[in-house]
N, C-alpha and C positions, 0 to 999 in steps of 0.2 A: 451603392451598397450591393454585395452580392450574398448570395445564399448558396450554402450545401449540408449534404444531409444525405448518409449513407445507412445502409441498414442490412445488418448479418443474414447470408440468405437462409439459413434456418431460422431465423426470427420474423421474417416478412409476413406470412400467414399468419403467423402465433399475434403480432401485435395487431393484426390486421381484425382477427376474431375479437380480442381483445377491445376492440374502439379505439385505438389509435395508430389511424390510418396514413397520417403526417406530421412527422416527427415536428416539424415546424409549430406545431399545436402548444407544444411543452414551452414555446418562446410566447407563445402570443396572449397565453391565457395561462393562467394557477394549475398546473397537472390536478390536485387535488380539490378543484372547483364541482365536484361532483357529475360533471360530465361523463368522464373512464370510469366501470365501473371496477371495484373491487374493494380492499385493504389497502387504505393509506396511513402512513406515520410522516409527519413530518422531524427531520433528525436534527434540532440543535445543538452547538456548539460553540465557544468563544473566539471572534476573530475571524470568520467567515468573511466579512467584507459583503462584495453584491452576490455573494456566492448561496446559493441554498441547495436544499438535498431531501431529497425522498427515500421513502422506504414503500414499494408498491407490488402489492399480492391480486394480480389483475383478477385468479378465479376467488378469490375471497380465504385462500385455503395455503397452506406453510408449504408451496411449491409453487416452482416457477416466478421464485421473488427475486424482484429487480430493484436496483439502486440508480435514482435519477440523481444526477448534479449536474447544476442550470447556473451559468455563468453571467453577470450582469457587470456594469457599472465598474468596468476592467480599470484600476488603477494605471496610472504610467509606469510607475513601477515595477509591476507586472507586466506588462506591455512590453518593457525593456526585458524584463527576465528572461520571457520567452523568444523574442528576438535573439537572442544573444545565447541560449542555451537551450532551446529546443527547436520554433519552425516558426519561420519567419510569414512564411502564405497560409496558415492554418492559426486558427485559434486553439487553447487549453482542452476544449471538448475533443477535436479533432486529434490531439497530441494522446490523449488519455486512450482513446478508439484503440489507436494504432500502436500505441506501444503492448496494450492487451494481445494485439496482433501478434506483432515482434515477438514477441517475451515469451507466446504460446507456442508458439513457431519454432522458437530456442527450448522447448521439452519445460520451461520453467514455470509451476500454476503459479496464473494466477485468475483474476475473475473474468469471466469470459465475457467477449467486447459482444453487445449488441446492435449497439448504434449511436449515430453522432448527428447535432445538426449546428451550422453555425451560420451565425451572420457575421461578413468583415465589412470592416470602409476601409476599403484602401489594405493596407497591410496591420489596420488595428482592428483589434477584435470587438465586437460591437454585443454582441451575447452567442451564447453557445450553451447546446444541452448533451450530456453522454450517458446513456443504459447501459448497465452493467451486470451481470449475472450476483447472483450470491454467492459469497468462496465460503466453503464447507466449515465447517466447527468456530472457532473463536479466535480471539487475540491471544497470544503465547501466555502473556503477563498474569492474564483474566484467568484461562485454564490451567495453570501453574498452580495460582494463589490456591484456587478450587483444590485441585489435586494433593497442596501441601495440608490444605485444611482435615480433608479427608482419610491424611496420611497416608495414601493409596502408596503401594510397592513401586512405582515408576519414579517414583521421588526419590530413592535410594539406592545406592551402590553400583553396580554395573549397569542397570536401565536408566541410571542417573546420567550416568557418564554417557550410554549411548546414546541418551535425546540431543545434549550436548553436540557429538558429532555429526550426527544429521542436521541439526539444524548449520551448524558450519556447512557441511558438504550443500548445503540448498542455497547457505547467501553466496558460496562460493562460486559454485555455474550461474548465480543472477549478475555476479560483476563478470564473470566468463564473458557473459557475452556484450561486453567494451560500457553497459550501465551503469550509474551509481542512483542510489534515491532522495538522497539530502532530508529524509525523514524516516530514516531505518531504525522505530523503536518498535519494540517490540510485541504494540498492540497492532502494528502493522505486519505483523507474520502473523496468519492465522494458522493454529495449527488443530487437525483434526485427530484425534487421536483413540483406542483404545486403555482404558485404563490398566488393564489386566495385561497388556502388552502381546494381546494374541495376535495384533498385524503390527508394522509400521506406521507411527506416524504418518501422516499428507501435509506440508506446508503449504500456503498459496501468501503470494506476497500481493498487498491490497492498495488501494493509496497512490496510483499510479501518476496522479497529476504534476509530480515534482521530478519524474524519475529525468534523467538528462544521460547523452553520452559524451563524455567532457574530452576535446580535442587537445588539452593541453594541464599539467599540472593533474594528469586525472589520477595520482597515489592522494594527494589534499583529499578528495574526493571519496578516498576508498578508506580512509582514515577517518572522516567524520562520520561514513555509515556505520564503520568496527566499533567507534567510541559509543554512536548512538545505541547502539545495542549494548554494548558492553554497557552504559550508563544504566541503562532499564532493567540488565540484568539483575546487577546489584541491587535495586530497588526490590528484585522480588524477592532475592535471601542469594543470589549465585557464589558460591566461594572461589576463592580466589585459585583452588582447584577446577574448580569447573572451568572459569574463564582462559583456565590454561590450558585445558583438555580442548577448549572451543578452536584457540588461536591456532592449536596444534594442527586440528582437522583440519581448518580453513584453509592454511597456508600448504597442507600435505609435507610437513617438515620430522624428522626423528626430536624426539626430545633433546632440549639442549639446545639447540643451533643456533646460531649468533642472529639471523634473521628473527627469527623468533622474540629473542629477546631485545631486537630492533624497533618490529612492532607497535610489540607490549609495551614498551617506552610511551611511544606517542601515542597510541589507543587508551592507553590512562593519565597521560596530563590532559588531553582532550578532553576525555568521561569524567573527571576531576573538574574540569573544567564547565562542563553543562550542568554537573550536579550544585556547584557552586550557583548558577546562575539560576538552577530551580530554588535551592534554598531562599536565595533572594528574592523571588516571585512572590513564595509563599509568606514570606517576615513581610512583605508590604500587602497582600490582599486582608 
C-alpha cells in the first residue's frame, strides 16, 4: 500500500497552528474526535456511500472554514469510474486537489484546494481525504428563491436578464477549458452576490469530485450539464425567456440561429427528461 499526501504552501503553517500536522490524521482517526480543536459540523446527506464530509472552523470563529471529504470503502463501480474518466494512479481525493488546481489556474472560482491525502493498493483506491476552502455566498437555487421571496429588484427586468448571462458566460469558460461536471445543478454554482446590484455577481463552481475531461463524445457531456441546469432552473420559477437569454450568452450566438435552436432541442428533452425522473423519486419516497 502506498501513501501521499500533499498540502497548499499557504496552508502548511495555518494547519500546522491549527493541530493538524498530518494530513494522514483525518484517515486514521474521526477528524471530529475532539482532538483538532475548533467548530465542527458533521454534513449529512442521501447516498454518500463510504463517503463523509465535514464542516471545520479550526479558530472556532466564521473564517478560515474548511470543507473535509474523507473517502472510504471505494465501490468498484467507482473504481471503474475513475479509471476510465479521470486518473488512474490517484485516487478521488487527489482528483478533487487538482482539478481546484486546474480550474484556478483557468481564471475559473472555484474552492480553493488545500490539501489531499490518499492511500492506493495498487491502482485502487483504498481511502482518501481533500480540504477545501469555503466558496463565498450560497447555492444559485437557495439565493434566488431568497431574493424572489423578498422581491428584491434583481429578480426583474434587465438585472434579471443580466444575472442570466453571466451565469452563462461563467459555465461557458468552465467547459472552455475541455471540462464537463456530470452534476451541473444549480445548487452547485454558488453564487455571491449584492442585492441592490451595486457590484457583479461572483460564481464559484463547488462539487468538483465528478468533474471529468471527456476524450470522446464530449457535446453528450456538455448537453447533460446545459439540461442539468436548465432542469433546476425551471424548478426555481426560470421562463422560458430566461432560458433563452441563458443559451443565447452560452453559446455567444445572434438570436435566431439555427445552432441555437439545435441546442434548445436536446437541452430540454434531456431537462424533460431528469425532471420526469425526479417526479418519479418523489411519487415513490
Amino acid at each position: 500500500m502506498s501513501s501521499r499526501e500533499e498540502t497548499a504552501p499557504r496552508w502548511r503553517a495555518r494547519l500546522n497552528d491549527a493541530g493538524l500536522r498530518r494530513l494522514s490524521d483525518l484517515l486514521d482517526r474521526e477528524p471530529d474526535d475532539g482532538r483538532l480543536p475548533g467548530e465542527w459540523d458533521t454534513l449529512y446527506k442521501p447516498g454518500l456511500g463510504g463517503r463523509r464530509r465535514w464542516r471545520w472552523a479550526p479558530n472556532g470563529a466564521d473564517t478560515d472554514v474548511l470543507y473535509i471529504k474523507r473517502y472510504a470503502r471505494t465501490p468498484l463501480k467507482e473504481q471503474w469510474d475513475r479509471f476510465w474518466r479521470q486518473c488512474r494512479l490517484h485516487g478521488r481525493a487527489y482528483w478533487e486537489y487538482e482539478q481546484s488546481r486546474r480550474l484556478a489556474a483557468a481564471q475559473i472560482n472555484v474552492p480553493g484546494a488545500v490539501g489531499y491525502v490518499e492511500r492506493m493498493r495498487g491502482v485502487f483506491e483504498q481511502s482518501g481525504a481533500v480540504l477545501m476552502e469555503r466558496a463565498p455566498g450560497d447555492g444559485f437555487d437557495r439565493v434566488w428563491r431568497r431574493l424572489l421571496d423578498a422581491d428584491s429588484p434583481i429578480t426583474r427586468g434587465l438585472a434579471r436578464f443580466d444575472m442570466a448571462a453571466r451565469l452563462a458566460r461563467f459555465v461557458a469558460a468552465f467547459h472552455g477549458t475541455g471540462c464537463c461536471h456530470r452534476d451541473l445543478y444549480l445548487c452547485h454554482v454558488f453564487v455571491d452576490l449584492d442585492s441592490a446590484s451595486r457590484r457583479p455577481p461572483r460564481f464559484t463552481l463547488i462539487d468538483l469530485a465528478r468533474t471529468h475531461q471527456p476524450r470522446w463524445r464530449a457535446m453528450r457531456w456538455i448537453i447533460k450539464d446545459l439540461a442539468q441546469l436548465d432542469a433546476s432552473a425551471r424548478q426555481i420559477g426560470a421562463t422560458r425567456a430566461d432560458r433563452w437569454r441563458f443559451l443565447l450568452a452560452y453559446l455567444n450566438l445572434p438570436h435566431g440561429a439555427a445552432r441555437t435552436r439545435w441546442y434548445a432541442r436536446r437541452i430540454v428533452k434531456k431537462s424533460d427528461w431528469i425532471l420526469r425522473r425526479e417526479a418519479r423519486k418523489r411519487r415513490r419516497s
